[in-house]
N, CA, C and O atoms as a Maestro MAE file, in Angstrom:
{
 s_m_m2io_version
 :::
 2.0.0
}

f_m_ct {
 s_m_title
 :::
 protein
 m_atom[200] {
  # First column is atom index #
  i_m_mmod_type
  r_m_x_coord
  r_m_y_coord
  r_m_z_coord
  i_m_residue_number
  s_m_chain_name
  s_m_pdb_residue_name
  s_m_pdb_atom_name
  i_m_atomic_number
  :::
  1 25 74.595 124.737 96.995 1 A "UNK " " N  " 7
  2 3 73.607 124.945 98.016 1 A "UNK " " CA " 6
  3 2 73.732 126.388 98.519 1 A "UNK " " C  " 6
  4 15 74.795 126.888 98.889 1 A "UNK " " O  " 8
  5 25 72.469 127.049 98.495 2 A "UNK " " N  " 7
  6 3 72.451 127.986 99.444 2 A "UNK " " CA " 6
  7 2 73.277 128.743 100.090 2 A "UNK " " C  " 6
  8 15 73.811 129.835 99.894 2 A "UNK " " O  " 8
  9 25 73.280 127.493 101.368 3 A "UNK " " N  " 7
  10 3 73.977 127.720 102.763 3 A "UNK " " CA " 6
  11 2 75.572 128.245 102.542 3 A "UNK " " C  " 6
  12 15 76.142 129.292 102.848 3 A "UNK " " O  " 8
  13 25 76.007 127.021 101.868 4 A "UNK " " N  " 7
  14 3 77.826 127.378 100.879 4 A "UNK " " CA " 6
  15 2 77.737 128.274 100.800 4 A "UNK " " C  " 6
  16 15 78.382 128.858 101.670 4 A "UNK " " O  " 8
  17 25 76.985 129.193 99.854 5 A "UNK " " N  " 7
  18 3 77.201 130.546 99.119 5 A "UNK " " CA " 6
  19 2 77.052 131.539 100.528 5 A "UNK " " C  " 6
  20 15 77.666 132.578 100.770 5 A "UNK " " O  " 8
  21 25 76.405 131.104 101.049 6 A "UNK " " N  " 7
  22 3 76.187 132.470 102.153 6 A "UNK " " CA " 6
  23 2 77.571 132.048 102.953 6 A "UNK " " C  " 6
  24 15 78.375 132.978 103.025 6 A "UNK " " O  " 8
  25 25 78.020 130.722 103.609 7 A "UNK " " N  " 7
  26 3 79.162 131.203 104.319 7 A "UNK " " CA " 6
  27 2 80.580 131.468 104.228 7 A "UNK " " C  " 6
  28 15 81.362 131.898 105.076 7 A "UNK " " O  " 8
  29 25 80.865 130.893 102.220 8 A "UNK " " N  " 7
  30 3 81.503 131.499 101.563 8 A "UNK " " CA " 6
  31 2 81.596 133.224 101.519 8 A "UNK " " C  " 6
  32 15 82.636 133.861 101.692 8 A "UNK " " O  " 8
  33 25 80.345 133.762 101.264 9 A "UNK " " N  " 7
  34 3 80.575 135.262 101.655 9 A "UNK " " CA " 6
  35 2 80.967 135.499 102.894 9 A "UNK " " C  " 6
  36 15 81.916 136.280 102.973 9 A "UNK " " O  " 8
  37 25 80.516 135.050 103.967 10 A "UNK " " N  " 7
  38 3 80.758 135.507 105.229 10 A "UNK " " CA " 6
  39 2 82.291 134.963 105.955 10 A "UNK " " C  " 6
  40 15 82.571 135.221 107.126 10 A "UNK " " O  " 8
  41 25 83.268 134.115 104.959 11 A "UNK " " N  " 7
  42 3 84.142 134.275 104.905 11 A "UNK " " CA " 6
  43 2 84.434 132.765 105.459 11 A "UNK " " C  " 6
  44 15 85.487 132.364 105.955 11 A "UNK " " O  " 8
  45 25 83.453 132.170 105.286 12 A "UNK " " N  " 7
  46 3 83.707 130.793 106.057 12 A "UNK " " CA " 6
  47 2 83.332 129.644 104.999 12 A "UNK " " C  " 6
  48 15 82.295 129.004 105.171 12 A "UNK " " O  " 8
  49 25 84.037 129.421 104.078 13 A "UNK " " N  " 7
  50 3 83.810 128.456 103.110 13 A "UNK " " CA " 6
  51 2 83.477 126.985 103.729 13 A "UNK " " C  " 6
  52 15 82.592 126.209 103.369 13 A "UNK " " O  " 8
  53 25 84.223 126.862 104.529 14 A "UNK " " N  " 7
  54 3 85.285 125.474 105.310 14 A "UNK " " CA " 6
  55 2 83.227 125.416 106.344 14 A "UNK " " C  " 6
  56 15 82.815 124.384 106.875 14 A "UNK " " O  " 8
  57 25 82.701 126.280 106.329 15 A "UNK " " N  " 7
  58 3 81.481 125.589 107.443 15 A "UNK " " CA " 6
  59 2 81.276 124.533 107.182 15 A "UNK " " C  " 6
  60 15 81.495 124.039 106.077 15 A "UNK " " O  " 8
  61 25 80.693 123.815 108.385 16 A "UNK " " N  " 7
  62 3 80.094 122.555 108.888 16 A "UNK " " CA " 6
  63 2 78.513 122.918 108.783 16 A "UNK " " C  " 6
  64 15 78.180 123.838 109.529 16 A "UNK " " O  " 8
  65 25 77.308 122.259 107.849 17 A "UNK " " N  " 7
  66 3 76.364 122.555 107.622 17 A "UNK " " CA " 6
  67 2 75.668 121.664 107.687 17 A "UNK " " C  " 6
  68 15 75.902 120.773 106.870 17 A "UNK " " O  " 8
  69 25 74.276 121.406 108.832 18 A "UNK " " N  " 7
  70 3 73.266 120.456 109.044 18 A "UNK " " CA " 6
  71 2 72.227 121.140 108.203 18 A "UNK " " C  " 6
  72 15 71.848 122.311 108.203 18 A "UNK " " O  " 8
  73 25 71.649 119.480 107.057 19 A "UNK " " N  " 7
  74 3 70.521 120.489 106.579 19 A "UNK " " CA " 6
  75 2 69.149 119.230 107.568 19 A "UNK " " C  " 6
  76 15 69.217 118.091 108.029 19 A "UNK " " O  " 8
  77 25 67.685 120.675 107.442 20 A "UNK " " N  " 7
  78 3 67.263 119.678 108.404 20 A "UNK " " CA " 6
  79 2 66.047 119.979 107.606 20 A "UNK " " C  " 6
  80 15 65.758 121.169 107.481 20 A "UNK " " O  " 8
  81 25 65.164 118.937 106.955 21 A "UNK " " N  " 7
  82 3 63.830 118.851 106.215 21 A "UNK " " CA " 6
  83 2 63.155 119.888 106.984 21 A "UNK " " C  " 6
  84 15 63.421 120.463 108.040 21 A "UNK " " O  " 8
  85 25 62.185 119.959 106.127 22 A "UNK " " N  " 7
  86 3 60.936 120.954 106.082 22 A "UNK " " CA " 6
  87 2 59.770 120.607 105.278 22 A "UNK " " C  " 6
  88 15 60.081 119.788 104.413 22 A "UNK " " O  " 8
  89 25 58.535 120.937 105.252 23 A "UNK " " N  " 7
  90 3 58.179 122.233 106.074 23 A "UNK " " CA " 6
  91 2 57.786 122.110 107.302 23 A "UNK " " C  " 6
  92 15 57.106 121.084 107.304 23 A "UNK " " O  " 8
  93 25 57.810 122.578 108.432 24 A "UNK " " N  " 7
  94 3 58.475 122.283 110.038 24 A "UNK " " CA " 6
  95 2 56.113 122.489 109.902 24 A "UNK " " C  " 6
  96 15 55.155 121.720 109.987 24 A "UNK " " O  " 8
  97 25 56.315 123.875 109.682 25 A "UNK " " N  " 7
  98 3 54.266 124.116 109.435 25 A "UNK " " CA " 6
  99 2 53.844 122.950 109.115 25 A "UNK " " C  " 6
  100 15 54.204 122.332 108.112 25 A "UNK " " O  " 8
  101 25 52.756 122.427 110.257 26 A "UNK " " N  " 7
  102 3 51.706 121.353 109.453 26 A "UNK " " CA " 6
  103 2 51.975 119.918 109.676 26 A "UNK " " C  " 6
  104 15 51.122 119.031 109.660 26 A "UNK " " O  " 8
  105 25 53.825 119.709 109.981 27 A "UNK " " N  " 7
  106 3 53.996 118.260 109.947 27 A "UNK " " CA " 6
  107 2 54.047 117.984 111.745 27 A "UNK " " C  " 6
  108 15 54.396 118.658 112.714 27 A "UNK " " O  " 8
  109 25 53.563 116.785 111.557 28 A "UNK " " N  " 7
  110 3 53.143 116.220 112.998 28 A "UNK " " CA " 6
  111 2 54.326 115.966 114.282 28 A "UNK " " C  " 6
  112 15 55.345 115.399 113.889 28 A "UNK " " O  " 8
  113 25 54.304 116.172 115.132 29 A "UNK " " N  " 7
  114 3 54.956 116.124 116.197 29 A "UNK " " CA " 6
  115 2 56.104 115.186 115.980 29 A "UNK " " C  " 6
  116 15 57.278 115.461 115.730 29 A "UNK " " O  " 8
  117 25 55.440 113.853 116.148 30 A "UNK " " N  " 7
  118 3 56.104 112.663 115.943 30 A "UNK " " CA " 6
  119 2 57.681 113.309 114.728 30 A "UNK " " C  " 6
  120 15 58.870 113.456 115.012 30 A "UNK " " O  " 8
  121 25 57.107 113.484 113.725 31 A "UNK " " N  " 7
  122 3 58.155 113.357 112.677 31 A "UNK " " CA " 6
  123 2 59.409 114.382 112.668 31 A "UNK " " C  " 6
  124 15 60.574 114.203 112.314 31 A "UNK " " O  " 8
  125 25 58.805 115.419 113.140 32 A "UNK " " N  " 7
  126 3 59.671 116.933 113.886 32 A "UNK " " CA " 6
  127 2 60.816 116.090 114.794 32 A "UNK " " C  " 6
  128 15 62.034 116.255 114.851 32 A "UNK " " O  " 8
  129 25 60.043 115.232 115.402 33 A "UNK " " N  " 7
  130 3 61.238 114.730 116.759 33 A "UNK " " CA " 6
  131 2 61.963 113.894 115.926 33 A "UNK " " C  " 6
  132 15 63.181 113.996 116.077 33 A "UNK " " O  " 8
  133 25 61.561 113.039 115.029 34 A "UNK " " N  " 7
  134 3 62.341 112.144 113.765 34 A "UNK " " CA " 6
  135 2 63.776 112.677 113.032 34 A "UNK " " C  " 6
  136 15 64.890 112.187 112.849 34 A "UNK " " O  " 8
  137 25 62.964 114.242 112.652 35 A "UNK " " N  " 7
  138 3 64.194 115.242 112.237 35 A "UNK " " CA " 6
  139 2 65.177 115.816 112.879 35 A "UNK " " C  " 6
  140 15 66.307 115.927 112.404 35 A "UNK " " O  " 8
  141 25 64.752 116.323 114.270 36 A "UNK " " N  " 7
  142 3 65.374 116.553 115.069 36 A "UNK " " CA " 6
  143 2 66.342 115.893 115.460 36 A "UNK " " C  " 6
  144 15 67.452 116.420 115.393 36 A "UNK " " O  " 8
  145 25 66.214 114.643 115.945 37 A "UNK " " N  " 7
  146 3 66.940 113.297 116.349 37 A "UNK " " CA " 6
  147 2 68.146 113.319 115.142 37 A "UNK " " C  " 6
  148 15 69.334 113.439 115.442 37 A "UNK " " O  " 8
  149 25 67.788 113.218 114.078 38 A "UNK " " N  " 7
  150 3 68.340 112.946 113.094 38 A "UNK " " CA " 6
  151 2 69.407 114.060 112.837 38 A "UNK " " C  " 6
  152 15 70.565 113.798 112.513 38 A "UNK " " O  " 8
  153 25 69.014 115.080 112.975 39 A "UNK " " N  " 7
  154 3 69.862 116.525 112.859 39 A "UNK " " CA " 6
  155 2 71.352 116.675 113.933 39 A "UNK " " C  " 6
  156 15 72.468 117.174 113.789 39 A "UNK " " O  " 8
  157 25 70.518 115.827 115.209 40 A "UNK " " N  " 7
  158 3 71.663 115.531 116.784 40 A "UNK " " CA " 6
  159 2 73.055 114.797 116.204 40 A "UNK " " C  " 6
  160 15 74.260 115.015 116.333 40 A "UNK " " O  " 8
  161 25 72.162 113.721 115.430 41 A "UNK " " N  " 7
  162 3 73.329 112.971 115.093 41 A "UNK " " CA " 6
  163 2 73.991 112.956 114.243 41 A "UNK " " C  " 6
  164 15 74.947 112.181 114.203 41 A "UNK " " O  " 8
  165 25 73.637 114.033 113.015 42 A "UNK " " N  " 7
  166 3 74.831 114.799 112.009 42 A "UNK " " CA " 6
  167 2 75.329 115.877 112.628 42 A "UNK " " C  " 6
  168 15 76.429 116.209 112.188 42 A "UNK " " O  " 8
  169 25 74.799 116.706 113.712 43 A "UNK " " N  " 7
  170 3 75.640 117.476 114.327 43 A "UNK " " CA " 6
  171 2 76.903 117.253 115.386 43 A "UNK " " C  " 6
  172 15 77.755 118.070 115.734 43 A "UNK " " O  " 8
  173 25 76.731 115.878 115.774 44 A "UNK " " N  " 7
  174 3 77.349 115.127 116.372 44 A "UNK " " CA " 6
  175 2 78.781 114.813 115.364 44 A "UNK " " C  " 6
  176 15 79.919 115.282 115.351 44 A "UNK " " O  " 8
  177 25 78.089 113.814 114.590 45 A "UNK " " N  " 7
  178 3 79.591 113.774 113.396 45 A "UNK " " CA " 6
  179 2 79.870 114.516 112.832 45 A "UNK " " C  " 6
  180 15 80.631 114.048 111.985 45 A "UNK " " O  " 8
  181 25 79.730 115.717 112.676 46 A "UNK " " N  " 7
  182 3 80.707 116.592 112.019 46 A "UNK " " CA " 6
  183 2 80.744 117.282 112.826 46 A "UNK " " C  " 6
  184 15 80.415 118.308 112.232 46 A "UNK " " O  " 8
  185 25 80.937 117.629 114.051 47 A "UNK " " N  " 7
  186 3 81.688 118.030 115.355 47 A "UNK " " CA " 6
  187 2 82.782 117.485 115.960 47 A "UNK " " C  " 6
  188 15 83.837 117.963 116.375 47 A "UNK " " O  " 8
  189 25 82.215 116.149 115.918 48 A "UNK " " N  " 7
  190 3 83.676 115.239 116.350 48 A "UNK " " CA " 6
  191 2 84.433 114.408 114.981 48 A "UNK " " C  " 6
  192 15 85.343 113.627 115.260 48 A "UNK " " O  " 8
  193 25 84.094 114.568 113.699 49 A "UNK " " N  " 7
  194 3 85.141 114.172 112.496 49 A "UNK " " CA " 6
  195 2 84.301 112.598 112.729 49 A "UNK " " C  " 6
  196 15 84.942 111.571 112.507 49 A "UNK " " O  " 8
  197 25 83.114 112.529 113.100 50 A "UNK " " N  " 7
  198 3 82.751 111.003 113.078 50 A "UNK " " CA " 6
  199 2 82.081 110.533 111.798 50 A "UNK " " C  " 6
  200 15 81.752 109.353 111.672 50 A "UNK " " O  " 8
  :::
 }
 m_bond[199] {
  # First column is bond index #
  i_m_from
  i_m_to
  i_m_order
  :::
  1 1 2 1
  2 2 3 1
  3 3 4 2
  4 3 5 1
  5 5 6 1
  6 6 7 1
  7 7 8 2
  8 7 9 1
  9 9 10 1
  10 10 11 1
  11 11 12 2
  12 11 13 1
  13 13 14 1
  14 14 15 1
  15 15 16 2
  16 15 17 1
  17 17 18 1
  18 18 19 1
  19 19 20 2
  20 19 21 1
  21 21 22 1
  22 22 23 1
  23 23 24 2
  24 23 25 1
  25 25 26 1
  26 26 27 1
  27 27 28 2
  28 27 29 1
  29 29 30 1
  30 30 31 1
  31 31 32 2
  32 31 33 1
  33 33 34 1
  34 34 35 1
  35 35 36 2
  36 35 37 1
  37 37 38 1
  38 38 39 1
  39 39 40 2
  40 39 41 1
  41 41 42 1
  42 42 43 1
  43 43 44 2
  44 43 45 1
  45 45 46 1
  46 46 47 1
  47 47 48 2
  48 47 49 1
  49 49 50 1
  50 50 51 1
  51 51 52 2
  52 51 53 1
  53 53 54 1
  54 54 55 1
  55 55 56 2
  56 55 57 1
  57 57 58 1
  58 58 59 1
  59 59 60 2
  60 59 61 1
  61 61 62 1
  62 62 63 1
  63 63 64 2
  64 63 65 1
  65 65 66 1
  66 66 67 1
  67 67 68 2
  68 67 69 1
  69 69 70 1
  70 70 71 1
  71 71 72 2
  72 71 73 1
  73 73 74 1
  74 74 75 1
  75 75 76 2
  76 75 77 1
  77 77 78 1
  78 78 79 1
  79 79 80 2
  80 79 81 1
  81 81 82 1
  82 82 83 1
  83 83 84 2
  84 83 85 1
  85 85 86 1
  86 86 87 1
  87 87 88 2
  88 87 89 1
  89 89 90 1
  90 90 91 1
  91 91 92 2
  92 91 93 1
  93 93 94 1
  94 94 95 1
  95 95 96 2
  96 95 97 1
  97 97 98 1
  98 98 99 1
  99 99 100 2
  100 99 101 1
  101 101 102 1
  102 102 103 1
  103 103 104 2
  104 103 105 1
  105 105 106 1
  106 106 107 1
  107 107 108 2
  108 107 109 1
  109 109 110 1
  110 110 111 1
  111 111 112 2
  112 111 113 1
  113 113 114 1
  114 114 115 1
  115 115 116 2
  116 115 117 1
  117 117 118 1
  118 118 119 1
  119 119 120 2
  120 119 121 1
  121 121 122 1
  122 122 123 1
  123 123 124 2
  124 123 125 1
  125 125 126 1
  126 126 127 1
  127 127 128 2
  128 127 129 1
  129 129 130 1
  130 130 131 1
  131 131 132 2
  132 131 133 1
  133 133 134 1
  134 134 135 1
  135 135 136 2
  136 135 137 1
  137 137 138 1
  138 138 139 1
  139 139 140 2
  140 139 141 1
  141 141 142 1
  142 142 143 1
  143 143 144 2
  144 143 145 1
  145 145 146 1
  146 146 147 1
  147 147 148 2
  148 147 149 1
  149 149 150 1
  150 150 151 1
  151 151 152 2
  152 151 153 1
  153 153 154 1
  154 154 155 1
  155 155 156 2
  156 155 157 1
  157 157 158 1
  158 158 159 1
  159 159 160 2
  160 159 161 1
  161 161 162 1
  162 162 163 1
  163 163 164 2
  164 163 165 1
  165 165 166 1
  166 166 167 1
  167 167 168 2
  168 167 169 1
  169 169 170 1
  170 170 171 1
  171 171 172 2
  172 171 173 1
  173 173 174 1
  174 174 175 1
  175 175 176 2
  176 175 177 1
  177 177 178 1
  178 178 179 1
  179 179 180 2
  180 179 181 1
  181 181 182 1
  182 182 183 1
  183 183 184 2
  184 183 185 1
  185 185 186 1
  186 186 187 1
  187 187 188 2
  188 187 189 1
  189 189 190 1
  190 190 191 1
  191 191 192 2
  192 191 193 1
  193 193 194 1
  194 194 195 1
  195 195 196 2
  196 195 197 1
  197 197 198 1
  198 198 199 1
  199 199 200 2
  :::
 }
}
């Protein structure tokens, strides 16, 4: 992924990485808050090792 490679360069292999769907353009309110929600609660467990 991507993200790896960039924080591997930046010296941070070991990051903690939320990925969060797209394309954010165009999709309806409702489902944004779906992702969002969803993003809380993987940022949640891999903050606290849950």
């Amino acid at each position: 992924m991507l993200t790896d490679q960039v924080a591997a360069s930046l010296g941070r292999p070991d990051a903690r990485i939320v990925q969060v769907d797209h394309p954010l353009g165009g999709t309806d309110e409702t489902t944004v808050r779906e992702w969002a929600d969803a993003a809380v609660e993987e940022t949640l467990a891999l903050l606290t090792g849950g």
